[in-house]
C-alpha positions in Angstrom: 68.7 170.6 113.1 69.0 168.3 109.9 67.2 168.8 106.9 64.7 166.1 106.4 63.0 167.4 102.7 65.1 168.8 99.5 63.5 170.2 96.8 65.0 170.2 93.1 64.0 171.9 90.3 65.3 170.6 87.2 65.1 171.2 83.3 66.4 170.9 79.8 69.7 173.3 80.9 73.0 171.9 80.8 73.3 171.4 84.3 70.1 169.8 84.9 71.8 166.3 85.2 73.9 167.7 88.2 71.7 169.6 90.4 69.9 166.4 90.1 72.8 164.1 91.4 74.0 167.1 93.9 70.1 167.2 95.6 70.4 163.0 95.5 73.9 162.9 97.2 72.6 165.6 99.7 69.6 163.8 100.6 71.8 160.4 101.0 74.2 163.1 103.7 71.1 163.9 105.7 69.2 161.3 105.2 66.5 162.9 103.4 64.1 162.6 101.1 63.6 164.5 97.5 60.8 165.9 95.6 62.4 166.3 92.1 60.2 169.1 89.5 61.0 169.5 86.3 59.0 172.9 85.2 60.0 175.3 82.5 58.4 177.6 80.0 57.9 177.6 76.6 60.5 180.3 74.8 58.3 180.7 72.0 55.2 181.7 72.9 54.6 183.6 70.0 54.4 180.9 67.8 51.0 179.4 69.4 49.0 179.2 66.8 51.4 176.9 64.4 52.4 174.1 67.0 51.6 172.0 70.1 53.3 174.1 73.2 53.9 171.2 75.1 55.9 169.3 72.5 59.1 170.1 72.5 59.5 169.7 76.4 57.8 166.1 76.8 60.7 164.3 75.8 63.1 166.1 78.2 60.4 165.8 81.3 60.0 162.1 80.5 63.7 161.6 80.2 64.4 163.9 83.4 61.6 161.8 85.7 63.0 158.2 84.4 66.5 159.4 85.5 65.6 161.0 88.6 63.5 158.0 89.9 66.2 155.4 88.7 69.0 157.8 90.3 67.3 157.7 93.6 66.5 154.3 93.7 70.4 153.9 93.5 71.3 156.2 96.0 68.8 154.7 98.3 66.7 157.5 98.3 63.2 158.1 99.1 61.8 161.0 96.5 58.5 162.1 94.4 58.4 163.9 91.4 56.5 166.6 89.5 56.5 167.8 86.1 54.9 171.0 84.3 54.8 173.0 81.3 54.2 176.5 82.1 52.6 179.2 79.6 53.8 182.2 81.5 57.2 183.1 83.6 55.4 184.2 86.7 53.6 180.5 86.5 56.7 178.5 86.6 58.2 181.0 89.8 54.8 180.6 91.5 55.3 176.8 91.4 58.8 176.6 92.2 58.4 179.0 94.9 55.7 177.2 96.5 57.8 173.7 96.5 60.3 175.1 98.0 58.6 176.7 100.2 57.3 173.6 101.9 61.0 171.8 101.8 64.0 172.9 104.0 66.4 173.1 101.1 65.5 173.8 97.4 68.6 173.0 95.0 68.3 175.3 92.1 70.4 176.4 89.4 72.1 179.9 88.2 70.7 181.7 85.3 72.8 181.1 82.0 72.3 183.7 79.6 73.9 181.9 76.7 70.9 179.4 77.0 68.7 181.4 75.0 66.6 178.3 74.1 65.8 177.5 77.5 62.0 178.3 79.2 63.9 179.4 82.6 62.9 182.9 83.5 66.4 184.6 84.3 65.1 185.8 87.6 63.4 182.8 89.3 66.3 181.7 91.5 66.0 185.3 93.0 62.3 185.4 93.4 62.8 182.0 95.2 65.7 183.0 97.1 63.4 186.9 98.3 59.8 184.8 99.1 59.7 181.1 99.8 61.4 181.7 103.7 63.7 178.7 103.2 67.1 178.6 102.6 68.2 178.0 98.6 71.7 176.3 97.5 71.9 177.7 93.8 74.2 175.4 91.3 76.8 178.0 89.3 76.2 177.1 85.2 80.4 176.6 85.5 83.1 175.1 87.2 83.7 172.1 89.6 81.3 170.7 92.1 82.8 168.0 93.6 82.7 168.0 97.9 80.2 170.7 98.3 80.5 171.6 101.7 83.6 170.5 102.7 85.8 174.3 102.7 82.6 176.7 103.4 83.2 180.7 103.6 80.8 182.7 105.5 80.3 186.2 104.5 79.4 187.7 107.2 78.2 191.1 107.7 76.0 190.8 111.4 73.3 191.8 109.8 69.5 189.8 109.6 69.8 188.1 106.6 73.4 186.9 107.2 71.8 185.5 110.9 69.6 183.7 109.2 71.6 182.4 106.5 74.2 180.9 109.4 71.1 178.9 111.0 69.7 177.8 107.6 73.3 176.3 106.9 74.4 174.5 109.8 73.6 170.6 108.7 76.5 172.0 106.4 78.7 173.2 108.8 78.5 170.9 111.2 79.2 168.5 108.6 82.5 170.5 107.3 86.0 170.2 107.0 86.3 174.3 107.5 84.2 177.1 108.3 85.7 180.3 108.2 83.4 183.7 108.8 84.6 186.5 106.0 83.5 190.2 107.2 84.6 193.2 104.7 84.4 196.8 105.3 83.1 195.9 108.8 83.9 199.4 110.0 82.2 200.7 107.5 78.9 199.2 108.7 76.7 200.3 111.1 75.6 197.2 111.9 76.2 194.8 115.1 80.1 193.9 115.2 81.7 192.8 118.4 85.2 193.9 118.9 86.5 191.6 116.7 84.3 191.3 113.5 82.5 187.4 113.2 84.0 186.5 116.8 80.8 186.4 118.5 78.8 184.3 115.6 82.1 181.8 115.9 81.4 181.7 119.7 77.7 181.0 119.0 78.9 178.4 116.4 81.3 176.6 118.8 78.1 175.5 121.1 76.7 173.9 118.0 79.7 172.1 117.4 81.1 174.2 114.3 84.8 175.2 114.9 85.1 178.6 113.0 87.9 180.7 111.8 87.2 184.7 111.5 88.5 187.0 108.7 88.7 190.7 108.2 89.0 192.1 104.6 89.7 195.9 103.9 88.9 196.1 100.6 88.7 199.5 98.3 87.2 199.4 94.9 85.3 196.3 95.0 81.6 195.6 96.4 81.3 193.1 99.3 79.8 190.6 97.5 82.6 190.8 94.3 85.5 190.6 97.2 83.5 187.7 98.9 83.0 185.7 95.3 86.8 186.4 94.4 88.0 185.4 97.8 86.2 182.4 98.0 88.1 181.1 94.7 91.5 181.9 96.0 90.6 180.0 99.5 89.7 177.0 97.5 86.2 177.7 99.1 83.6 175.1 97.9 80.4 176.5 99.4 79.6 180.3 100.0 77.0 181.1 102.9 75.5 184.4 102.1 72.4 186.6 103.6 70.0 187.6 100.2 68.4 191.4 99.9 65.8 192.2 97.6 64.4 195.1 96.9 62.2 197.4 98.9 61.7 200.9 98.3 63.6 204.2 99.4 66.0 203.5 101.6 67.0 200.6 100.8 66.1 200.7 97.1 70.0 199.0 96.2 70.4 196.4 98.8 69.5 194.0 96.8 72.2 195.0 94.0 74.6 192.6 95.9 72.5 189.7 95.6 71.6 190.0 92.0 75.6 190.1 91.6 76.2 187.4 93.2 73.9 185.5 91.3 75.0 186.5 87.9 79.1 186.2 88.5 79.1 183.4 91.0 81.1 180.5 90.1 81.2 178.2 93.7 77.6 176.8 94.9 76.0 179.8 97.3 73.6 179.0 99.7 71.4 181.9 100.1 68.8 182.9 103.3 66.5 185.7 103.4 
């Protein structure tokens, strides 16, 4: 398995410029190809009537497309671009969705509420993550991102999504320095655990060639995902492979609490499956 297609979505954010060199170096790794989309909204919709909606992002999605083509060109990579001006939030997540959803990656990047100018909906990288079937590698707002994929943690909980997530990631881990498979609370669970908690998925991962390491954390007072996001930074973890819930309905009406945590406090790249 190798992933042949990366999707980035790019905008007028901060950290635009980065996701676009992360998606370009990742493409070089695999030997991939890119399809690069600049698409936002416009923040002030209300004011209509007194200007030209499109205006104030055609500088940035003219900038973004020259960059992005020159960049590949220097990476030696083969890519295609897109860009859009959306009127509505649900618009720009349609489209996004439906990019990814025909890549085996999408590159995307973490909400940042202190962006208020921006036209990124705060919950398209979780609408993404929920529908498109492909695995998403979301870009925290903060912090280093040097080597992603070099020190990867695992949280692993044996259930579906985590499964999934594992298979989405292995041109990663087969690629890494370290792999280590974080379970916490697993007595707690009723889910699927072996004897010793993340030895069985380590087995699995040793026939694809990923030597794994197994953790067990007993943790009181935190959730999962907060003890998986503060024990990644202590291990010097530079990637976080995670299973995404969303919401569906009595019983399960807070599995996707975890998730939306994640996405709001995390400060390594996750790579999320659903």
């Amino acid at each position: 398995m190798s992933y042949k297609e990366l999707f980035v979505h790019l905008d007028s954010t901060e950290r635009s410029d980065d996701r676009r060199e992360i998606a370009l170096d990742f493409a070089r790794r695999f030997d991939a190809s890119v399809f690069g989309m600049f698409g936002e909204c416009d923040p002030y919709l209300a004011n209509l009537a007194s200007r030209n909606i499109d205006a104030m992002f055609v500088e940035s999605a003219a900038r973004a497309e020259s960059v992005f083509k020159e960049r590949a060109a220097e990476f030696g990579v083969t890519a295609h671009w897109e860009s859009s001006i959306f009127r509505r939030d649900s618009a720009l997540i349609k489209a996004v969705a439906f990019a990814a959803r025909h890549c085996d990656l999408a590159v995307l990047g973490q909400h940042n509420p202190s962006e208020t100018g921006s036209g990124i909906p705060a919950e398209l990288v979780e609408q993404v993550v929920i529908h498109t079937g492909r695995p998403s590698l979301i870009v925290p707002y903060s912090g280093e991102l040097e080597g992603i994929g070099r020190r990867i943690m695992i949280g692993w909980n044996a259930g579906r999504e985590a499964v999934r997530a594992v298979q989405d990631a292995l041109p990663f881990l087969q690629a890494a320095q370290e792999v280590t498979l974080v379970s916490v609370n697993p007595r707690q669970e009723e889910r699927g655990h072996g004897d010793v908690p993340g030895a069985d998925m380590a087995r699995h991962l040793q026939a694809h060639g990923v030597t794994a390491g197994v953790e067990t954390r007993e943790i009181e007072g935190m959730s999962p995902m907060e003890t998986l996001l503060s024990h990644g930074v202590s291990r010097g973890a530079d990637l976080l492979v995670v299973g995404a819930h969303g919401h569906y309905g009595f019983p399960d009406l807070l599995r996707g609490s975890g998730t939306k945590h994640l996405l709001k406090h995390m400060t390594i790249p996750v790579l999320m499956s659903h």
